[in-house]
C-alpha atoms as an extended CHARMM CRD file, in Angstrom:
* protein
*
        73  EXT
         1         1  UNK       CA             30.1410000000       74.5830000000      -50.3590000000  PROA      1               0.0000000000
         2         2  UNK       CA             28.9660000000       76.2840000000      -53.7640000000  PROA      2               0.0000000000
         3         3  UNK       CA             26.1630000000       73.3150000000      -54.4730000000  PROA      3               0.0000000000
         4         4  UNK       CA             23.1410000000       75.0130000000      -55.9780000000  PROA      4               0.0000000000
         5         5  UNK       CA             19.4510000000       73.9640000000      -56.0690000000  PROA      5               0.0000000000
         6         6  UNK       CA             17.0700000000       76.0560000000      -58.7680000000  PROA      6               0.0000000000
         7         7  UNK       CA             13.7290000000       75.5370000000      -57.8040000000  PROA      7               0.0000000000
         8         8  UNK       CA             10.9210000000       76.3340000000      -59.8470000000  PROA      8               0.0000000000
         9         9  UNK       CA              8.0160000000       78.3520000000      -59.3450000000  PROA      9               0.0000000000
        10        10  UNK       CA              5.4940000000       77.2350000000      -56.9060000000  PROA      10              0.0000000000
        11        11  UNK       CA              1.6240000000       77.8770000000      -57.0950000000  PROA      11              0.0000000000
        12        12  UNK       CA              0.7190000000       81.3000000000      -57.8220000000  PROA      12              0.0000000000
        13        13  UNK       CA              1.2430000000       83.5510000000      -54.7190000000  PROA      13              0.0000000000
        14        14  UNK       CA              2.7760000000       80.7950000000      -52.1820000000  PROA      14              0.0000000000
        15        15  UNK       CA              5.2700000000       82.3730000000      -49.7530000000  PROA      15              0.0000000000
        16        16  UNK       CA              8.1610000000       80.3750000000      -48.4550000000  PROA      16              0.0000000000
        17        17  UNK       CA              9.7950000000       80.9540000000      -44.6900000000  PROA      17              0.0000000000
        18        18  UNK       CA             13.1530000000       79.5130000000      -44.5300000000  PROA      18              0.0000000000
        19        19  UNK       CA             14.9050000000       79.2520000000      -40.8380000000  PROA      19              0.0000000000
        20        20  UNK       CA             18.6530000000       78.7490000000      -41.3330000000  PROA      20              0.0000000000
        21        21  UNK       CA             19.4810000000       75.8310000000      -38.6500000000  PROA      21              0.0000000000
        22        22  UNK       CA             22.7990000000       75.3820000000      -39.9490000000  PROA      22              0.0000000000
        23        23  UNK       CA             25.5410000000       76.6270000000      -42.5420000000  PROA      23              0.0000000000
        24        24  UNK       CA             24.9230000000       79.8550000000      -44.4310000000  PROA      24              0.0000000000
        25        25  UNK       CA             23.0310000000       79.8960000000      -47.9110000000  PROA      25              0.0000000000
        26        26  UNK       CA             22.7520000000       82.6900000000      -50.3430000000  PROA      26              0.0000000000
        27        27  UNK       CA             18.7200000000       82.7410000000      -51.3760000000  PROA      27              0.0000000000
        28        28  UNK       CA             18.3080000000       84.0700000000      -54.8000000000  PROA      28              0.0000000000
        29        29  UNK       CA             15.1000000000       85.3880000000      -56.9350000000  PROA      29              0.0000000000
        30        30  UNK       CA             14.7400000000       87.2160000000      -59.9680000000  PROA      30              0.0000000000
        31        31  UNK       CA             13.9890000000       90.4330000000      -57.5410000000  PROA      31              0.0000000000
        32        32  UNK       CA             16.4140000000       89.7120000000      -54.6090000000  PROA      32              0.0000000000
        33        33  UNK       CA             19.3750000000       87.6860000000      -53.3200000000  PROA      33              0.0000000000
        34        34  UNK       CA             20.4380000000       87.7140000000      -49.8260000000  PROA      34              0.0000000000
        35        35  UNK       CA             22.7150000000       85.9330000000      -48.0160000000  PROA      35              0.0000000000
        36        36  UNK       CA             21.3340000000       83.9800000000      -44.4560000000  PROA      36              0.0000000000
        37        37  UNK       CA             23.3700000000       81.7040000000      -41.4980000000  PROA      37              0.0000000000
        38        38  UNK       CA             21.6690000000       80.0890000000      -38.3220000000  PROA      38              0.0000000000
        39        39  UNK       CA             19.4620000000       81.2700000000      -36.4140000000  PROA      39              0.0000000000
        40        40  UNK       CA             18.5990000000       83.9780000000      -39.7270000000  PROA      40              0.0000000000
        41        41  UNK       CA             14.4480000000       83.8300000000      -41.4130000000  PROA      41              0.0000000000
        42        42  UNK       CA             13.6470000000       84.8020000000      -44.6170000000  PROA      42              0.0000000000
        43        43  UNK       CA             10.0080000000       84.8810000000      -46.2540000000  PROA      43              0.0000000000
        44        44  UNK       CA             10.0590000000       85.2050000000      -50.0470000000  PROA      44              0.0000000000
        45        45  UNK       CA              7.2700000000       84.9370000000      -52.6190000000  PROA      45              0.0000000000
        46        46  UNK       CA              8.3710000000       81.2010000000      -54.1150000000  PROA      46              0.0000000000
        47        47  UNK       CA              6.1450000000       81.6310000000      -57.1260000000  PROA      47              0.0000000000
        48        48  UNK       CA              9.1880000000       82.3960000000      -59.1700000000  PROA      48              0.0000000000
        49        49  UNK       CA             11.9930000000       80.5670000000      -59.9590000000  PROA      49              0.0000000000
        50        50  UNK       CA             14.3740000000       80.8510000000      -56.9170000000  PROA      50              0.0000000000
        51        51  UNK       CA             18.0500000000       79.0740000000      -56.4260000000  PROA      51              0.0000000000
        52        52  UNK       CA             19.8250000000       78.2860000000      -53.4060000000  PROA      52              0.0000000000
        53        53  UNK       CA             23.6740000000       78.6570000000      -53.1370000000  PROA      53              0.0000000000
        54        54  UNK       CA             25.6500000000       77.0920000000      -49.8290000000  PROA      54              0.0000000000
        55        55  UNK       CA             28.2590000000       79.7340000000      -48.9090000000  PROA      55              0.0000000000
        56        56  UNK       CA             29.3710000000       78.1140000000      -45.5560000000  PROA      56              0.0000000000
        57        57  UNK       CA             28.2350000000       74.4110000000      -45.6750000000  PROA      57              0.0000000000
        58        58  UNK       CA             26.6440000000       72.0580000000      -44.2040000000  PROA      58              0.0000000000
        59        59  UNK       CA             23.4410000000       74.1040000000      -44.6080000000  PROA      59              0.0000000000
        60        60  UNK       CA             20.2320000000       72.3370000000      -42.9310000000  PROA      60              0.0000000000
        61        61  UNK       CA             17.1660000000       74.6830000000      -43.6080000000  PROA      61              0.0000000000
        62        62  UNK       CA             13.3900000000       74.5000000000      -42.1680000000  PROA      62              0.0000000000
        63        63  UNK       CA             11.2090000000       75.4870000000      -44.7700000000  PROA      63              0.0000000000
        64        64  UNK       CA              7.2510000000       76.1560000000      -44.1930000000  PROA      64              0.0000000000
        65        65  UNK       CA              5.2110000000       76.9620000000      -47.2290000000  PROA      65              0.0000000000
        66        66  UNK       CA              2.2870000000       78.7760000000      -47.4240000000  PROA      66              0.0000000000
        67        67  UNK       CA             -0.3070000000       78.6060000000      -49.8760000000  PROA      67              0.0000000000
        68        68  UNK       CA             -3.1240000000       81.0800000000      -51.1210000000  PROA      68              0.0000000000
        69        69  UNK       CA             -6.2620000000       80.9570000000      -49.6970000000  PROA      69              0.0000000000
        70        70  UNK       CA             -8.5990000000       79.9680000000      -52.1960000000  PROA      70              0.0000000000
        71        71  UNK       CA            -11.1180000000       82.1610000000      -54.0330000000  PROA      71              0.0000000000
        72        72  UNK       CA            -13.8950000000       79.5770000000      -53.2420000000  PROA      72              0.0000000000
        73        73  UNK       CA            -12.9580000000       78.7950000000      -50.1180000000  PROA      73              0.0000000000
């Protein structure tokens, strides 16, 4: 309880989706912070630099990231 992990910005106009499996975790952004337990989704834009705080621990998260399409592609 109270570890924090800063993570810095991802690619330009990646999402994250975080599904809380276990715990509760306090997701924080220059533009938000909201707090999340099991069974709780969040979707953020992760191309900023973003923290995560465990409130209620062990915290075990599923995170899926998505990238922008490419111009090109």
């Amino acid at each position: 309880e109270g570890a924090v992990r800063h993570a810095k910005a991802h690619v330009r106009g990646l999402f994250e989706h975080l599904t809380v499996a276990a715990g509760t975790v306090e997701i924080s952004a220059e533009s938000f912070s909201e707090v999340v337990s099991q069974g709780d989704l969040i979707s953020f834009r992760a191309d900023r630099p973003h923290s995560y705080r465990v409130i209620e621990g062990p915290v075990r998260l599923v995170s899926v990231h998505e990238y922008p399409q490419r111009a090109n592609a």
